[in-house]
PDB file with SEQRES, HELIX, SHEET and CRYST1 records, atoms N, CA, C and O in Angstrom:
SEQRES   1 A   70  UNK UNK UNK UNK UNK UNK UNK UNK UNK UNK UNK UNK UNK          
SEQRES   2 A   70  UNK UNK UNK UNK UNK UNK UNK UNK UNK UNK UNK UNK UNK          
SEQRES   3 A   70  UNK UNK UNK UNK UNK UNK UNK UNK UNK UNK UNK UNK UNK          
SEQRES   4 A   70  UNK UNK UNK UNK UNK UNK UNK UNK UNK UNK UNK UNK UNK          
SEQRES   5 A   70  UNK UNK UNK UNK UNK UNK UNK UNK UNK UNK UNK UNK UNK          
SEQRES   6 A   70  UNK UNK UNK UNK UNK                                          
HELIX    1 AA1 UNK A    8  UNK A   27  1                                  20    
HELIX    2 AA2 UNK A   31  UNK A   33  5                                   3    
HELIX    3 AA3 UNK A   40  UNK A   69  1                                  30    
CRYST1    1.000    1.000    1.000  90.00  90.00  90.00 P 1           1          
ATOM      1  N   UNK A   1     -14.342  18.605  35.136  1.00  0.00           N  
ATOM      2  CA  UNK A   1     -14.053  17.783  36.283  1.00  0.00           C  
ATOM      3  C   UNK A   1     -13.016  16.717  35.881  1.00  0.00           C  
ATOM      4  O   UNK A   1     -12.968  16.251  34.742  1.00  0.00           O  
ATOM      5  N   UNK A   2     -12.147  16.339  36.934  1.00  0.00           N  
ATOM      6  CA  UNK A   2     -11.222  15.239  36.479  1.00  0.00           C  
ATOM      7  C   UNK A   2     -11.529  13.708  36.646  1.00  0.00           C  
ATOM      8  O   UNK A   2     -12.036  13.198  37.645  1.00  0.00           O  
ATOM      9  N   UNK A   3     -11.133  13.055  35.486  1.00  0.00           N  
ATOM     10  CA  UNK A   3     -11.509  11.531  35.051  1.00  0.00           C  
ATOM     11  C   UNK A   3     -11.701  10.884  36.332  1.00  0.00           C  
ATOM     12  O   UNK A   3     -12.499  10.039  36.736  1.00  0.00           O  
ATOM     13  N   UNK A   4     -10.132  11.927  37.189  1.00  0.00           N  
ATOM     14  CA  UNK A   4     -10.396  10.363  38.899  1.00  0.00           C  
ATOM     15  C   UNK A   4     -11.821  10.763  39.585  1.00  0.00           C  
ATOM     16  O   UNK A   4     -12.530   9.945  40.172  1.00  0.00           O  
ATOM     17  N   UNK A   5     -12.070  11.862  39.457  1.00  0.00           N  
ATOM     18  CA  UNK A   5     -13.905  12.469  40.189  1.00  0.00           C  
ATOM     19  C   UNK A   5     -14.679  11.803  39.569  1.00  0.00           C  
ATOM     20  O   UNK A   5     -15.528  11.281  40.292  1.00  0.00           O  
ATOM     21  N   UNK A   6     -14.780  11.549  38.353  1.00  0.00           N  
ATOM     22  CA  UNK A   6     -16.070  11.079  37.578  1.00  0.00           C  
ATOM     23  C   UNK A   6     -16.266  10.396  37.050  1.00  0.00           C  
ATOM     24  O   UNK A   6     -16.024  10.500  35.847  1.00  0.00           O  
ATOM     25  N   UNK A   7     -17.084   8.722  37.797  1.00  0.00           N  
ATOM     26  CA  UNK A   7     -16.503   7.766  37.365  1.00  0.00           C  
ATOM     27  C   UNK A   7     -16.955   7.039  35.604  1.00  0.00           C  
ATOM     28  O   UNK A   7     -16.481   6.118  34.939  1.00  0.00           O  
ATOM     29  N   UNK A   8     -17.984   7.935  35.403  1.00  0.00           N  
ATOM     30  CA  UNK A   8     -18.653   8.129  33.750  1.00  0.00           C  
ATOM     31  C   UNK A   8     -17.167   7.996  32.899  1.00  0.00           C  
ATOM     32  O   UNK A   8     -16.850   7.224  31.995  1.00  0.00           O  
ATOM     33  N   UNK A   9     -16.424   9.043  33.557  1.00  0.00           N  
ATOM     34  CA  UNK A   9     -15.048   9.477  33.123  1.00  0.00           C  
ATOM     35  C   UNK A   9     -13.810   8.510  33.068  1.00  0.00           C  
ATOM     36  O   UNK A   9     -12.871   8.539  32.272  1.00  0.00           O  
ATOM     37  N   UNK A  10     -14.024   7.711  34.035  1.00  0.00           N  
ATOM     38  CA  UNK A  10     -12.846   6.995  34.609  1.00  0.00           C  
ATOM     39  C   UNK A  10     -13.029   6.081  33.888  1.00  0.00           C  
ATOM     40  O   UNK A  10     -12.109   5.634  33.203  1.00  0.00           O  
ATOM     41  N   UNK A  11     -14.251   5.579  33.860  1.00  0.00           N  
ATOM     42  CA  UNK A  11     -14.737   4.411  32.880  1.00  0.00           C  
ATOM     43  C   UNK A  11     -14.490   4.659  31.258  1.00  0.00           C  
ATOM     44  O   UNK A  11     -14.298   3.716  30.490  1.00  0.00           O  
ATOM     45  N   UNK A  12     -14.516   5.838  30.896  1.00  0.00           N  
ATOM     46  CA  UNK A  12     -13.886   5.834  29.616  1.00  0.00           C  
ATOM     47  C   UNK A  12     -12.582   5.572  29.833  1.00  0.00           C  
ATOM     48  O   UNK A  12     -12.046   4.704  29.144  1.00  0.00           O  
ATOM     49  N   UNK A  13     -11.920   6.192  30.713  1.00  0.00           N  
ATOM     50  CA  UNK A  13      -9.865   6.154  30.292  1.00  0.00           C  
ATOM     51  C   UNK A  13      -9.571   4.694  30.239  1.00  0.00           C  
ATOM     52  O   UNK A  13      -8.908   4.057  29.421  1.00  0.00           O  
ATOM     53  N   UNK A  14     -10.525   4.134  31.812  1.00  0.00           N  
ATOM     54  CA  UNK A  14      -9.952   2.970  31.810  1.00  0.00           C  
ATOM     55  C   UNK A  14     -10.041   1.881  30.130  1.00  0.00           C  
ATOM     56  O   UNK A  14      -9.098   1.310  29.582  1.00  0.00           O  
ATOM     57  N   UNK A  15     -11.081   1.908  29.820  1.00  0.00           N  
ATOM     58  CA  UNK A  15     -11.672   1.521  28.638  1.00  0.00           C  
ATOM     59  C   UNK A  15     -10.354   1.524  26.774  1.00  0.00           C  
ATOM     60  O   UNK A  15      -9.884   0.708  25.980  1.00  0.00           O  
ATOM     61  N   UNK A  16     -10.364   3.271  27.061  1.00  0.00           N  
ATOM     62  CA  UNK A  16      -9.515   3.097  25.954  1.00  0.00           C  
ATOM     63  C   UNK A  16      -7.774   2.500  26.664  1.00  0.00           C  
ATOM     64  O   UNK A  16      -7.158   1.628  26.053  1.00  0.00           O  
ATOM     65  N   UNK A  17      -7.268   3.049  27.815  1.00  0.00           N  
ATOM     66  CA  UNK A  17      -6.071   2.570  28.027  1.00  0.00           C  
ATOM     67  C   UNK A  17      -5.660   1.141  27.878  1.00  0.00           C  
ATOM     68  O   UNK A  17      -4.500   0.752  27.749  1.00  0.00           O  
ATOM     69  N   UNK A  18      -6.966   0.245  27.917  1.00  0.00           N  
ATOM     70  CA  UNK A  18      -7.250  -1.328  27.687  1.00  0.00           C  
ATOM     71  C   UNK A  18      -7.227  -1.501  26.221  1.00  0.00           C  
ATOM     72  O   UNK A  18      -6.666  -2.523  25.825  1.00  0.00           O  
ATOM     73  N   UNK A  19      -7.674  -0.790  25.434  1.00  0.00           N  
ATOM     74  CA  UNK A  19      -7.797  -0.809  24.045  1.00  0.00           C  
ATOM     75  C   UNK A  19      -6.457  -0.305  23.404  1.00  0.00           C  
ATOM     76  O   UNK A  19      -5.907  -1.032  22.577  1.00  0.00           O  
ATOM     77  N   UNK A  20      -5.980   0.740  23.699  1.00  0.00           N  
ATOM     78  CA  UNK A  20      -4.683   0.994  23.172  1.00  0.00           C  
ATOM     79  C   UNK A  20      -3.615   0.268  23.465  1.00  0.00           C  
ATOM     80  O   UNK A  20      -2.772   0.111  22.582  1.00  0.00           O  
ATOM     81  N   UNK A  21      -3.412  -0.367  24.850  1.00  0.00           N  
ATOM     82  CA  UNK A  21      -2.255  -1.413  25.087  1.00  0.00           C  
ATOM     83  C   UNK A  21      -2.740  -2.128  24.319  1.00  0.00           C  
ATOM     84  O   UNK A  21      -2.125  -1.786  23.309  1.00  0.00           O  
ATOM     85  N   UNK A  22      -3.646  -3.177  23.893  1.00  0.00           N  
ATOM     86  CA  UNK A  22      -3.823  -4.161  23.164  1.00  0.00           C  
ATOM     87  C   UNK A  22      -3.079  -4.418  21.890  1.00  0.00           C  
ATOM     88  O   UNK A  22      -2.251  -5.222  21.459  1.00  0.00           O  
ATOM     89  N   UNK A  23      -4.122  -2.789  21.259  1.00  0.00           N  
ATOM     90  CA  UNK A  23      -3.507  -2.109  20.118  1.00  0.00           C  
ATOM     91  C   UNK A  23      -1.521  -2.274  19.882  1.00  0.00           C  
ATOM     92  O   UNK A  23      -0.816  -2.854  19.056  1.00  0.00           O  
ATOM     93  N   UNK A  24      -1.310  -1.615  20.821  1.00  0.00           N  
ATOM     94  CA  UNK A  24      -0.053  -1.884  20.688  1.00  0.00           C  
ATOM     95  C   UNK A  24       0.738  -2.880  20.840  1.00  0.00           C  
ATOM     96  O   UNK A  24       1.685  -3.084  20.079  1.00  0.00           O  
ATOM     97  N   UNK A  25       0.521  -3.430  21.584  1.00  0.00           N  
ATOM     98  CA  UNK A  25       0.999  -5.029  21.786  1.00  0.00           C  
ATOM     99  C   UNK A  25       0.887  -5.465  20.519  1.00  0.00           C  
ATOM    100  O   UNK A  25       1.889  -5.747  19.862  1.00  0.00           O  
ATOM    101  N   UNK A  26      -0.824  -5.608  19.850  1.00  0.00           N  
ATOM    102  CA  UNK A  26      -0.491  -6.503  19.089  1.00  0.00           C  
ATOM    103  C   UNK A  26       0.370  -6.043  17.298  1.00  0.00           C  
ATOM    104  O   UNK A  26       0.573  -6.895  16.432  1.00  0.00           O  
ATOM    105  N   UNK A  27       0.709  -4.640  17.159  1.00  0.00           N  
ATOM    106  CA  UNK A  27       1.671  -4.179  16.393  1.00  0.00           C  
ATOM    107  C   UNK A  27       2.971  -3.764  16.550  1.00  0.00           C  
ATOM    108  O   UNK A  27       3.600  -3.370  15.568  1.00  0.00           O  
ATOM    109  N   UNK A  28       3.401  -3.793  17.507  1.00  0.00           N  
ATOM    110  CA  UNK A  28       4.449  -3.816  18.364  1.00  0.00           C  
ATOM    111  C   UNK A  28       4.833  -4.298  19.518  1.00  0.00           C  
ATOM    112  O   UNK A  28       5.045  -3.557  20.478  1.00  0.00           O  
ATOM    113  N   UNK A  29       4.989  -5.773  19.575  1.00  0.00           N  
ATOM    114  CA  UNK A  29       5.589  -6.744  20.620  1.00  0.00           C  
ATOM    115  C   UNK A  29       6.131  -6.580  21.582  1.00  0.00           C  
ATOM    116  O   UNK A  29       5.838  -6.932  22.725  1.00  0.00           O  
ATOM    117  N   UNK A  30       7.472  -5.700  20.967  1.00  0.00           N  
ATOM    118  CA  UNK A  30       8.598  -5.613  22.115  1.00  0.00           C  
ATOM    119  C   UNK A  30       8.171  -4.378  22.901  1.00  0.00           C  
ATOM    120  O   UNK A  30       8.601  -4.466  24.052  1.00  0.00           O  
ATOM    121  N   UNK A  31       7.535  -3.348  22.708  1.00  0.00           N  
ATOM    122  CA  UNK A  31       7.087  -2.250  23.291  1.00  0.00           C  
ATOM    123  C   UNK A  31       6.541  -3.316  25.181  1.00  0.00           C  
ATOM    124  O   UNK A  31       7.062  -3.075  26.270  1.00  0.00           O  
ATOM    125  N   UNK A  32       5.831  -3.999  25.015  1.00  0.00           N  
ATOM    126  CA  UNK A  32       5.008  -4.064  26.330  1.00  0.00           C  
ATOM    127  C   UNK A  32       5.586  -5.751  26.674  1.00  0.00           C  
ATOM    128  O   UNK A  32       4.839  -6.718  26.823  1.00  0.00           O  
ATOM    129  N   UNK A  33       7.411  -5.775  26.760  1.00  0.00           N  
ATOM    130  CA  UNK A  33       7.538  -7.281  26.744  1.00  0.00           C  
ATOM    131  C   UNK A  33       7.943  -7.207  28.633  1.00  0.00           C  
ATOM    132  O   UNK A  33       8.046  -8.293  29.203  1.00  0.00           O  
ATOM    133  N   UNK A  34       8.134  -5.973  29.419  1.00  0.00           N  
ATOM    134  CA  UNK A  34       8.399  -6.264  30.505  1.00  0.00           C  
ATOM    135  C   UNK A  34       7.359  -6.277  31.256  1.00  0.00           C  
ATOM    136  O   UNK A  34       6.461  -5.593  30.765  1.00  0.00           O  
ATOM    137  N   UNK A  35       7.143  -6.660  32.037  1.00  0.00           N  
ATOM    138  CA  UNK A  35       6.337  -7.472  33.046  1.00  0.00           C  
ATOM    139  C   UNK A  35       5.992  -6.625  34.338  1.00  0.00           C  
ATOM    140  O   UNK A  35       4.861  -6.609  34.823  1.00  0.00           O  
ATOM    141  N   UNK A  36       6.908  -6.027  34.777  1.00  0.00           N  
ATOM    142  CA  UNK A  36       7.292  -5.522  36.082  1.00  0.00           C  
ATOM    143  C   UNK A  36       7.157  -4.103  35.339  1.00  0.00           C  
ATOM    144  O   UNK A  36       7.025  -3.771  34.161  1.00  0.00           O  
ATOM    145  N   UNK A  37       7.296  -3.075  37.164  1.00  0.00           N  
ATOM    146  CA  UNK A  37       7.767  -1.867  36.471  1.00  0.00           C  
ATOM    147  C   UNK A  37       6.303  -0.865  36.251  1.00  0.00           C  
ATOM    148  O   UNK A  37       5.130  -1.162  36.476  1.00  0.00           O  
ATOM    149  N   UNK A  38       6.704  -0.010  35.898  1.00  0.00           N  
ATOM    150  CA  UNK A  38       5.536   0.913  35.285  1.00  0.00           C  
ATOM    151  C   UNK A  38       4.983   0.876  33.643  1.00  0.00           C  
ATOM    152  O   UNK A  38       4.123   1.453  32.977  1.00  0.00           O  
ATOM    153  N   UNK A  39       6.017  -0.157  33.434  1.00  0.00           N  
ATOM    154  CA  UNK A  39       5.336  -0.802  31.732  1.00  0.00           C  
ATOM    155  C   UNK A  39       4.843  -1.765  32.130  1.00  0.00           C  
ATOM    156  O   UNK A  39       4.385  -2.301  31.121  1.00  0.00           O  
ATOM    157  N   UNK A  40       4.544  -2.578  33.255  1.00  0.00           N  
ATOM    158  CA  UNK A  40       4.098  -3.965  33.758  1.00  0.00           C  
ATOM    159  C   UNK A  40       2.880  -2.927  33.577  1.00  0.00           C  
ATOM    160  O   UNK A  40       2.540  -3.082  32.404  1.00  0.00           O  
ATOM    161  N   UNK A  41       2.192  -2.108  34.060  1.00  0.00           N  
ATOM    162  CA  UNK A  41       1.056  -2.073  33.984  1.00  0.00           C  
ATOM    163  C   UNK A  41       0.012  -1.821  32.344  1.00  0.00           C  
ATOM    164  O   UNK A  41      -1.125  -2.074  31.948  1.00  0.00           O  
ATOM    165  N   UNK A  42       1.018  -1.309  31.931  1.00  0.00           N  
ATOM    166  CA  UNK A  42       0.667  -1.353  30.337  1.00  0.00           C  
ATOM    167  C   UNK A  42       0.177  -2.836  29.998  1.00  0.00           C  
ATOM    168  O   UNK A  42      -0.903  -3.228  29.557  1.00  0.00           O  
ATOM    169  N   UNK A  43       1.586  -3.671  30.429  1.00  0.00           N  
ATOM    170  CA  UNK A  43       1.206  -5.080  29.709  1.00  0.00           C  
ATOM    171  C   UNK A  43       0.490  -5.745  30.262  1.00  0.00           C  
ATOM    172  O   UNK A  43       0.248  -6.860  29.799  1.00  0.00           O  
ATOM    173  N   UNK A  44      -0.198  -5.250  31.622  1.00  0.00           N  
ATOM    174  CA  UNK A  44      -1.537  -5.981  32.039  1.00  0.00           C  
ATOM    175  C   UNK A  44      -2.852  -5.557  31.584  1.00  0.00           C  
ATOM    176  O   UNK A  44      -3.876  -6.231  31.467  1.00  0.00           O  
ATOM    177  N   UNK A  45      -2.626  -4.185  31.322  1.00  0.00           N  
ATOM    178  CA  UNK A  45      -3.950  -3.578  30.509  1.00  0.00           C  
ATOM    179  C   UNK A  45      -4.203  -4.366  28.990  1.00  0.00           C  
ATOM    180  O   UNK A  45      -5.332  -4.589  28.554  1.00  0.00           O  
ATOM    181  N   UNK A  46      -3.069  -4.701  28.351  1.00  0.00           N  
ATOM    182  CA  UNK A  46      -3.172  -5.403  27.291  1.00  0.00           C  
ATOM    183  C   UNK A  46      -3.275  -6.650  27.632  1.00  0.00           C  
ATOM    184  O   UNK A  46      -3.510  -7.337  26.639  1.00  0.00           O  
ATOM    185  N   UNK A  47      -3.207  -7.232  28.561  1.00  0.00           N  
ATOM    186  CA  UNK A  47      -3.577  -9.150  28.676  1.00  0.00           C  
ATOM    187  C   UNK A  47      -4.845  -8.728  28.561  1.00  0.00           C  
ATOM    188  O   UNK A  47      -5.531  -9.026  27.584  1.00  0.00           O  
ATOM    189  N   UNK A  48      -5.353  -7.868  29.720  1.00  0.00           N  
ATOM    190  CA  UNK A  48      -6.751  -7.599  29.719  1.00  0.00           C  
ATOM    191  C   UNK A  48      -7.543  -7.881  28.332  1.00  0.00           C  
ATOM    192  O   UNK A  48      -8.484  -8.662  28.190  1.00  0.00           O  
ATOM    193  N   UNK A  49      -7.099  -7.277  27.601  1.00  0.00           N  
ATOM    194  CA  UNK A  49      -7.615  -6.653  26.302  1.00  0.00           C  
ATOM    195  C   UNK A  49      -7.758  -8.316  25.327  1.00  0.00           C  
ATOM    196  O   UNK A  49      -8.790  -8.753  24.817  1.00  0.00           O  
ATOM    197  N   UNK A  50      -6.376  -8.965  25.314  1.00  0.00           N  
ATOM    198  CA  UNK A  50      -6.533  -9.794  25.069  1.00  0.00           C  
ATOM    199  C   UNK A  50      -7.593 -11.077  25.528  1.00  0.00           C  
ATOM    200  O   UNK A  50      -8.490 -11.480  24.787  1.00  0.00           O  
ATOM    201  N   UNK A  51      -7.378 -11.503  26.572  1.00  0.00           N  
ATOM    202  CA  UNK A  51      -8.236 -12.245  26.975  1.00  0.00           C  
ATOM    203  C   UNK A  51      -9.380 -12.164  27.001  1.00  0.00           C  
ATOM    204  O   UNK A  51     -10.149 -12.933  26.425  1.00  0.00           O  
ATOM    205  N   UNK A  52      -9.749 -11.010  27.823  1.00  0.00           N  
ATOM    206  CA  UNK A  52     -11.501 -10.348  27.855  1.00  0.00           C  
ATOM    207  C   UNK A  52     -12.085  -9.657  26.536  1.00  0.00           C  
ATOM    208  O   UNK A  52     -13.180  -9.094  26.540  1.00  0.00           O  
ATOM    209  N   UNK A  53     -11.243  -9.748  25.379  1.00  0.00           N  
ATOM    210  CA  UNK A  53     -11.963  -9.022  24.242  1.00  0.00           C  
ATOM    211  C   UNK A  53     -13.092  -8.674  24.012  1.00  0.00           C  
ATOM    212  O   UNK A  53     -13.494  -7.539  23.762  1.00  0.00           O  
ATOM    213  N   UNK A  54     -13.971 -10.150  24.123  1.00  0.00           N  
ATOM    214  CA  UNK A  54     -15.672  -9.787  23.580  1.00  0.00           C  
ATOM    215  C   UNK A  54     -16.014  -8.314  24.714  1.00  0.00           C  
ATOM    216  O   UNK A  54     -16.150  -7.213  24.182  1.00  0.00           O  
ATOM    217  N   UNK A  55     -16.106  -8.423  25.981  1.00  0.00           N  
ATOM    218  CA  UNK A  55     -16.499  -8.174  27.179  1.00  0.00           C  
ATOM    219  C   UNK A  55     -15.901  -6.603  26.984  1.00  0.00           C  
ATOM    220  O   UNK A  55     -16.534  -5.591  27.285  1.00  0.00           O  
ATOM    221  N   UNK A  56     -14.718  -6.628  26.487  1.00  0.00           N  
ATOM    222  CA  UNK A  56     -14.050  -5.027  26.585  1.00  0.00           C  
ATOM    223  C   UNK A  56     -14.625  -4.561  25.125  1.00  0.00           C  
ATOM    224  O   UNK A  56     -14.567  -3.376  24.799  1.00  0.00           O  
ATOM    225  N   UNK A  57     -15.112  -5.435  24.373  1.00  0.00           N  
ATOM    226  CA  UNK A  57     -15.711  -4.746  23.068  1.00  0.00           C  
ATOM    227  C   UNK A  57     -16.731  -4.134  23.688  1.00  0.00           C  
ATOM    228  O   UNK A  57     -16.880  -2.964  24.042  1.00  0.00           O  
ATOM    229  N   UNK A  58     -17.552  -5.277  23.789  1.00  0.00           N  
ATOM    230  CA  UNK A  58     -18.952  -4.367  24.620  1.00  0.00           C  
ATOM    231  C   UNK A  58     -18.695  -3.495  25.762  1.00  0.00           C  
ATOM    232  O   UNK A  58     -19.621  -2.698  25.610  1.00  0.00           O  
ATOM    233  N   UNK A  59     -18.153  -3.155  26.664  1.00  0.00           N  
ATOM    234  CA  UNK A  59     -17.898  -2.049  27.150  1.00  0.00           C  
ATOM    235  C   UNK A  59     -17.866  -1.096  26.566  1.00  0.00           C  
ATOM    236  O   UNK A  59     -18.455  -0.111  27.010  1.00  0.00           O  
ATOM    237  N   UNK A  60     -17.052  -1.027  25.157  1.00  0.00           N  
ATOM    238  CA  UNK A  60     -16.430   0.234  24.378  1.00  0.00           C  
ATOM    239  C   UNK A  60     -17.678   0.432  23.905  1.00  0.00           C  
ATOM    240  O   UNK A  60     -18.297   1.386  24.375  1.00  0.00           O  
ATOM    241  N   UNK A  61     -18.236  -0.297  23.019  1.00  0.00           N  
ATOM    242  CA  UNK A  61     -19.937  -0.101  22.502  1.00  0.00           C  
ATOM    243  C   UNK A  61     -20.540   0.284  23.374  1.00  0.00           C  
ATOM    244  O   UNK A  61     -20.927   1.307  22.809  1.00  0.00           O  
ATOM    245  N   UNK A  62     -21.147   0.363  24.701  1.00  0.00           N  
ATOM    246  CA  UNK A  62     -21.540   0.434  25.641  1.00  0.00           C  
ATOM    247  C   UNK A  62     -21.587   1.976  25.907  1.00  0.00           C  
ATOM    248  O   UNK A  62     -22.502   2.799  25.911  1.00  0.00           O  
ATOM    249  N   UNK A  63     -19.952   2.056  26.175  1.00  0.00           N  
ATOM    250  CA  UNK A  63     -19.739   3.334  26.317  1.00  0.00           C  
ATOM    251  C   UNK A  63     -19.388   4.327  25.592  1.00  0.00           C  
ATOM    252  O   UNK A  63     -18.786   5.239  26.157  1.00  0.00           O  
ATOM    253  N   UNK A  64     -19.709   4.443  23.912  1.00  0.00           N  
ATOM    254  CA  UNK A  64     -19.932   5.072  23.183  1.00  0.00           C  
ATOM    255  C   UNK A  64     -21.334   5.515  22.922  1.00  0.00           C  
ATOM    256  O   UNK A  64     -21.681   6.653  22.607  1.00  0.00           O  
ATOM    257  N   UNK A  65     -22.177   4.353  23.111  1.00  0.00           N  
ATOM    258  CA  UNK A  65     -23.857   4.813  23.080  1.00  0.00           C  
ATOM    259  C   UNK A  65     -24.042   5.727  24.288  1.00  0.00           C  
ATOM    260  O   UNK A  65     -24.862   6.640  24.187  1.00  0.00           O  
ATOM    261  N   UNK A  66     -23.400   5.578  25.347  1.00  0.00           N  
ATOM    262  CA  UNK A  66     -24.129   6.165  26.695  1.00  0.00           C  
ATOM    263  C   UNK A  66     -23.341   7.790  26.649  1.00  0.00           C  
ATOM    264  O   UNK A  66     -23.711   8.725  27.358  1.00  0.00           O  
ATOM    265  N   UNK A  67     -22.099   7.867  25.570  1.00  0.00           N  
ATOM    266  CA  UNK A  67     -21.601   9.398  25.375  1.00  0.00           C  
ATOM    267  C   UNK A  67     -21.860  10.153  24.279  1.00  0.00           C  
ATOM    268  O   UNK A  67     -21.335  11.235  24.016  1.00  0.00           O  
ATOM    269  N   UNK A  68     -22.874   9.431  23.489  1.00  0.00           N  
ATOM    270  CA  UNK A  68     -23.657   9.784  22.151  1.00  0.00           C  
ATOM    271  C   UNK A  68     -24.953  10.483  22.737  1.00  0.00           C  
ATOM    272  O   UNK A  68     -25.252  11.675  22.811  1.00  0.00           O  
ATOM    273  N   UNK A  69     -25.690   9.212  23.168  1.00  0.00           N  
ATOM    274  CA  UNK A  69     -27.142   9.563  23.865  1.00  0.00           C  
ATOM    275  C   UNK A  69     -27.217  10.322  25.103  1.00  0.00           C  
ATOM    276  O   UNK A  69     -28.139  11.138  25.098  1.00  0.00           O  
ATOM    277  N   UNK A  70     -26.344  10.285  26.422  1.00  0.00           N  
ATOM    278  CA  UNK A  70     -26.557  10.757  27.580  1.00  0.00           C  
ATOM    279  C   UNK A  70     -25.893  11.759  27.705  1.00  0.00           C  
ATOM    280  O   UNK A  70     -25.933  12.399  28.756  1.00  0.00           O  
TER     281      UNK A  70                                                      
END                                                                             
């Protein structure tokens, strides 16, 4: 089934796509420096990441136990 059907699913992409912009941002700067655009959304997934860290940690923990166990 596809990630947009299932939101078990969706909740992972969204999850790592928050984690990998971060990721990248914070080893490569200039990659996510525009704002606007269809990289604007990259570099909002990474503010995300930044700001909300604890909160997107535990999500990721969260949602690694519930694709281990369930």
């Amino acid at each position: 089934m596809s990630a947009l059907f299932n939101f078990h699913s969706f909740l992972t992409v969204v999850l790592l796509v928050i984690c990998t912009c971060t990721f990248l941002k914070m080893q490569f700067p200039t990659i996510l420096e525009q704002k606007t655009g269809f990289r604007g959304f990259f570099w909002k997934a990474a503010r995300i990441g930044e700001r909300l860290s604890p909160w997107v940690a535990a999500g990721c923990f969260t949602m690694g136990v519930s694709i281990i166990f369930f």
